[in-house]
C-alpha positions as YAML, in Angstrom:
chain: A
units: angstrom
residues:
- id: 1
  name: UNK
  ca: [0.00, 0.00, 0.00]
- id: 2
  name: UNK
  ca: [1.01, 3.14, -1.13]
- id: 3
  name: UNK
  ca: [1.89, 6.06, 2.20]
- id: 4
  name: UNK
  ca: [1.09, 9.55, 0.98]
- id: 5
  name: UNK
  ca: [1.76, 12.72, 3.08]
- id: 6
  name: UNK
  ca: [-1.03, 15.01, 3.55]
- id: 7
  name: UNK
  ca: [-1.21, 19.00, 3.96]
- id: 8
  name: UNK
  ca: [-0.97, 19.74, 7.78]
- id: 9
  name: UNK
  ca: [-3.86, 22.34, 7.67]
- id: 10
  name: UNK
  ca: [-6.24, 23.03, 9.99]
- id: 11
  name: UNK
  ca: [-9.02, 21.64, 7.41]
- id: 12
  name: UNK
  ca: [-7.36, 18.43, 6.73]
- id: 13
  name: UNK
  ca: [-6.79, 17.81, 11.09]
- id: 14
  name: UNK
  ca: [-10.00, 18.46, 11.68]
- id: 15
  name: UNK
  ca: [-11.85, 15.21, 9.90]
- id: 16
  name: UNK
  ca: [-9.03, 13.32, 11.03]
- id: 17
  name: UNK
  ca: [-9.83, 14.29, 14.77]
- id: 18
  name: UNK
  ca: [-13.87, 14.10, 13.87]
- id: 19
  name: UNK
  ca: [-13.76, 10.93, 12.34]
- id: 20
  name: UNK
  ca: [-12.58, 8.90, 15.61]
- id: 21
  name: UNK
  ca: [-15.80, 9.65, 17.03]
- id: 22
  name: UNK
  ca: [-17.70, 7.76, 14.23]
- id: 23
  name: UNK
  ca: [-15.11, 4.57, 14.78]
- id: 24
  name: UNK
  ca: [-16.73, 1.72, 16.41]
- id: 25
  name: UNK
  ca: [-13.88, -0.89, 17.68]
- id: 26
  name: UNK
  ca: [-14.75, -4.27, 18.87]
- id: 27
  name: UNK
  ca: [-12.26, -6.52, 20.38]
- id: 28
  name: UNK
  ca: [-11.53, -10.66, 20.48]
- id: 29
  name: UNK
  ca: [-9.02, -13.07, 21.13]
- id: 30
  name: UNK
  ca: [-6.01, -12.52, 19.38]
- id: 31
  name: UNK
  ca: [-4.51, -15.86, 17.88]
- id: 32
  name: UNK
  ca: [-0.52, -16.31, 18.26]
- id: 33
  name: UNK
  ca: [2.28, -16.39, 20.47]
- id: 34
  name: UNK
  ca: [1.73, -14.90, 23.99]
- id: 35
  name: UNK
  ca: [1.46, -17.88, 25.90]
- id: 36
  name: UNK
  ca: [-1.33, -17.80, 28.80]
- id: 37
  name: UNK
  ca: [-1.38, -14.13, 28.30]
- id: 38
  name: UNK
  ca: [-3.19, -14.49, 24.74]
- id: 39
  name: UNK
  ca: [-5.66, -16.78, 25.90]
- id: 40
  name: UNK
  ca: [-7.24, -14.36, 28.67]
- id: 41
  name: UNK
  ca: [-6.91, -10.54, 26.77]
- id: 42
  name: UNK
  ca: [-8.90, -9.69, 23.76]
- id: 43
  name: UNK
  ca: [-6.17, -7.54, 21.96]
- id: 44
  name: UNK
  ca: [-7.44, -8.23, 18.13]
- id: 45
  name: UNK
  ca: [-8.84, -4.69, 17.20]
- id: 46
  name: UNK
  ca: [-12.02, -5.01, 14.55]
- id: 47
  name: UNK
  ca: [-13.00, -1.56, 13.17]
- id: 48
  name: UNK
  ca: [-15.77, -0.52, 11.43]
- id: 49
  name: UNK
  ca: [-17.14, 2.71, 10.04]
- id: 50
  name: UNK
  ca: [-20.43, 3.46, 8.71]
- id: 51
  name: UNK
  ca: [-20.02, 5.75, 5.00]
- id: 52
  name: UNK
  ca: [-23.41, 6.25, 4.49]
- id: 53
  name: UNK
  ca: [-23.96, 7.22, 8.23]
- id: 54
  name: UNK
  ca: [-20.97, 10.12, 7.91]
- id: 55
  name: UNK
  ca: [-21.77, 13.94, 7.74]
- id: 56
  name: UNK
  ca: [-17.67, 14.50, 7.39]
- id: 57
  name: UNK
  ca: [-17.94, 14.03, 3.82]
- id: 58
  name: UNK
  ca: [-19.34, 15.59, 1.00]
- id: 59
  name: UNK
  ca: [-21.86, 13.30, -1.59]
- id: 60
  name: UNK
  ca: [-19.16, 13.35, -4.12]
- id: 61
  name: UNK
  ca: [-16.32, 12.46, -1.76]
- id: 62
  name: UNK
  ca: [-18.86, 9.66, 0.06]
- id: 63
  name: UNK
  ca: [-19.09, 8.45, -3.68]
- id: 64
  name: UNK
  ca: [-15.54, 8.22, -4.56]
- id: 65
  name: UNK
  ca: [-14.86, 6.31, -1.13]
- id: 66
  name: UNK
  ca: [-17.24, 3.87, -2.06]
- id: 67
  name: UNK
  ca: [-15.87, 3.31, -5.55]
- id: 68
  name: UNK
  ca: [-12.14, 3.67, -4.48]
- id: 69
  name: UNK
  ca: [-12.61, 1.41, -1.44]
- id: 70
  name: UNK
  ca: [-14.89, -1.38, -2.92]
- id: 71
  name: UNK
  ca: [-12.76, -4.29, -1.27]
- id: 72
  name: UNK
  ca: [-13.28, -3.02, 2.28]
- id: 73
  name: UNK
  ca: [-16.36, -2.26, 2.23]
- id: 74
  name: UNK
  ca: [-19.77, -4.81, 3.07]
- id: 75
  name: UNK
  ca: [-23.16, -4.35, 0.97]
- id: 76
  name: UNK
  ca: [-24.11, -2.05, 3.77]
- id: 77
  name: UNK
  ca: [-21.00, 0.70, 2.92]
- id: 78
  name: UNK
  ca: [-19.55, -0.07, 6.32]
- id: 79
  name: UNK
  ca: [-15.47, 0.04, 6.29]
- id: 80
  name: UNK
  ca: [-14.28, -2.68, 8.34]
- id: 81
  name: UNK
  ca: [-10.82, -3.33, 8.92]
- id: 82
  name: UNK
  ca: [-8.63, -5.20, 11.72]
- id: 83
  name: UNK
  ca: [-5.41, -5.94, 13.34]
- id: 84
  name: UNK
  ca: [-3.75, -8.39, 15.12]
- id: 85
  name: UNK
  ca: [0.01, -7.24, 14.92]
- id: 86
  name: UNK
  ca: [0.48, -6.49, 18.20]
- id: 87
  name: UNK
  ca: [-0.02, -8.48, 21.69]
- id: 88
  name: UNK
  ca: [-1.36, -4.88, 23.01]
- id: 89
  name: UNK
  ca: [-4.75, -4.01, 22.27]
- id: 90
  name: UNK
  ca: [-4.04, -0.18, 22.47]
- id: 91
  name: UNK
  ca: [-1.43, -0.25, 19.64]
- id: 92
  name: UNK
  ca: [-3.47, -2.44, 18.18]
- id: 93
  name: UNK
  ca: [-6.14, 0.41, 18.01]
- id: 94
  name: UNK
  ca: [-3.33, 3.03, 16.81]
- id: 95
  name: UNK
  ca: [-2.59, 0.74, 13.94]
- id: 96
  name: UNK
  ca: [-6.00, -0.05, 12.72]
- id: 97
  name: UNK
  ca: [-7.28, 3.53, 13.54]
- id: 98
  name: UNK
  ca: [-4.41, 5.17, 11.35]
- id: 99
  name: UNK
  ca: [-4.90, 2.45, 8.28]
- id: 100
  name: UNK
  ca: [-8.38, 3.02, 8.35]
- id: 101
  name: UNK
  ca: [-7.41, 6.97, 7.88]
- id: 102
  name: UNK
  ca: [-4.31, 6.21, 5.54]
- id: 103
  name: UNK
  ca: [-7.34, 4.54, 3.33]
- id: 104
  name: UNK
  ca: [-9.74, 7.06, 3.78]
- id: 105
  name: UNK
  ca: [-7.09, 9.78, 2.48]
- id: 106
  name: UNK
  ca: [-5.79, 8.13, -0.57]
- id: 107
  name: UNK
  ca: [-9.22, 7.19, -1.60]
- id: 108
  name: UNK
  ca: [-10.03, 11.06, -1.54]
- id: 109
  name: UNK
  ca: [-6.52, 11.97, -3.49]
- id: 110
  name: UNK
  ca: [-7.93, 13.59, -6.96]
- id: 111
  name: UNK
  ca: [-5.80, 11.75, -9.48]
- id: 112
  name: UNK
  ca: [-4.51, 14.85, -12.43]
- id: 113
  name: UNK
  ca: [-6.25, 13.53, -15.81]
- id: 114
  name: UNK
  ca: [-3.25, 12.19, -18.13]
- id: 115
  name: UNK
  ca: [-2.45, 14.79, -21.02]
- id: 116
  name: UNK
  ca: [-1.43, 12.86, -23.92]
- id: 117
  name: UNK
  ca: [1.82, 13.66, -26.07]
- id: 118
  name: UNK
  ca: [1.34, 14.21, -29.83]
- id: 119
  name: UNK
  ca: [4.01, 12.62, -31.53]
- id: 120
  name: UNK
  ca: [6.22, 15.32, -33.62]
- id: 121
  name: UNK
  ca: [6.51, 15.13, -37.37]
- id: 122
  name: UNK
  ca: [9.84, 14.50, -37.44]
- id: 123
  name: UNK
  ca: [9.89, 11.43, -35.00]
- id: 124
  name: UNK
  ca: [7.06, 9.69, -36.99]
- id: 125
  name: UNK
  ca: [9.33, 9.95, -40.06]
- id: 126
  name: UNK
  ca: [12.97, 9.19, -38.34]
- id: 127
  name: UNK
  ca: [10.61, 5.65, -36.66]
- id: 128
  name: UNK
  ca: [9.28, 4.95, -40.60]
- id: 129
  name: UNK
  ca: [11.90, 5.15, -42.18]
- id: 130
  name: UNK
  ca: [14.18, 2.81, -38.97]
- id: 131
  name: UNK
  ca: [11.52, 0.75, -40.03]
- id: 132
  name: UNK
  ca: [11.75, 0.69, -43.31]
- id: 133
  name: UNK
  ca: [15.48, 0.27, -42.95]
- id: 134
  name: UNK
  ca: [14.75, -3.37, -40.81]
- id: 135
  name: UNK
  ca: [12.87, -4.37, -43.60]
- id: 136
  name: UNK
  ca: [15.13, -3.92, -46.22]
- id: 137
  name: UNK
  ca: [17.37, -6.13, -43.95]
- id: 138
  name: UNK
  ca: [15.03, -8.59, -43.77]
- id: 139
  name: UNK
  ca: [14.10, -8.69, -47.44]
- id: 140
  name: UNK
  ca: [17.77, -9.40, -48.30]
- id: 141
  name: UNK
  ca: [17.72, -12.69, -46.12]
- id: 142
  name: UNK
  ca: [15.20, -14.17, -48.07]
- id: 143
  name: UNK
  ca: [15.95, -17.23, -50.71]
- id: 144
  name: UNK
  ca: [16.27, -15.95, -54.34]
- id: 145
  name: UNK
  ca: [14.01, -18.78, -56.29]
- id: 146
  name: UNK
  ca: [15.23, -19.17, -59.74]
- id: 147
  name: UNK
  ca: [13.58, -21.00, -62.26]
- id: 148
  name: UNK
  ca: [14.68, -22.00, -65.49]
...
């Protein structure tokens, strides 16, 4: 997954800090080493976040987090992510709380549309006649049939 640095403005800050209030966290049983300590704390972190439930974003925005984030999503729109990494459930939270935003902010990047090149007149000509050169080549390997 690709990181991308965001502006630090106040705009940006503030649905990262609003957003945490519409994350719902659920915890289990994390499998893995830990010994007897796994088997008695719940440190795997689910997350889940309701799209179509969110006033942070914009109908247009909703609609390209739904597109962009198809994978993660149920039928329902809900986001759900988790983690295991850790054998603490409150890093566990950092790290599934700060994927869950990495997501959320690539999904809104506006890609730039692609401009195409045009070709100039003088490269189409210098690539015909290359090729035209090649095949020359090639017609010189060819058997000469004579028939008397």
């Amino acid at each position: 997954m690709k990181t991308y640095q965001s502006d630090l403005n106040l705009e940006t800050m503030s649905w990262k800090i609003e957003i945490l209030d519409e994350f719902a966290f659920t915890f289990a049983r994390s499998s893995g080493s830990g010994g007897q300590h796994v088997n008695k704390v719940e440190t795997k972190v689910y997350l889940s976040f309701d799209l179509k439930a969110s006033k942070l974003f914009s109908n247009e925005q909703a609609q390209m987090l739904v597109s962009r984030l198809q994978k993660y999503l149920t039928k329902d729109c809900q986001l759900k992510l988790s983690t295991q990494r850790s054998r603490s459930q409150l890093k566990n939270r950092e790290l599934v709380t700060a994927k869950a935003i990495a997501l959320i902010e690539a999904a809104l990047i506006v890609q730039k549309k692609r401009k195409p090149l045009k070709i100039s007149k003088e490269k189409k000509e210098k690539r015909l006649l290359s090729k035209k050169r090649i095949a020359e080549k090639k017609s010189f390997r060819k058997k000469l049939n004579f028939t008397f």
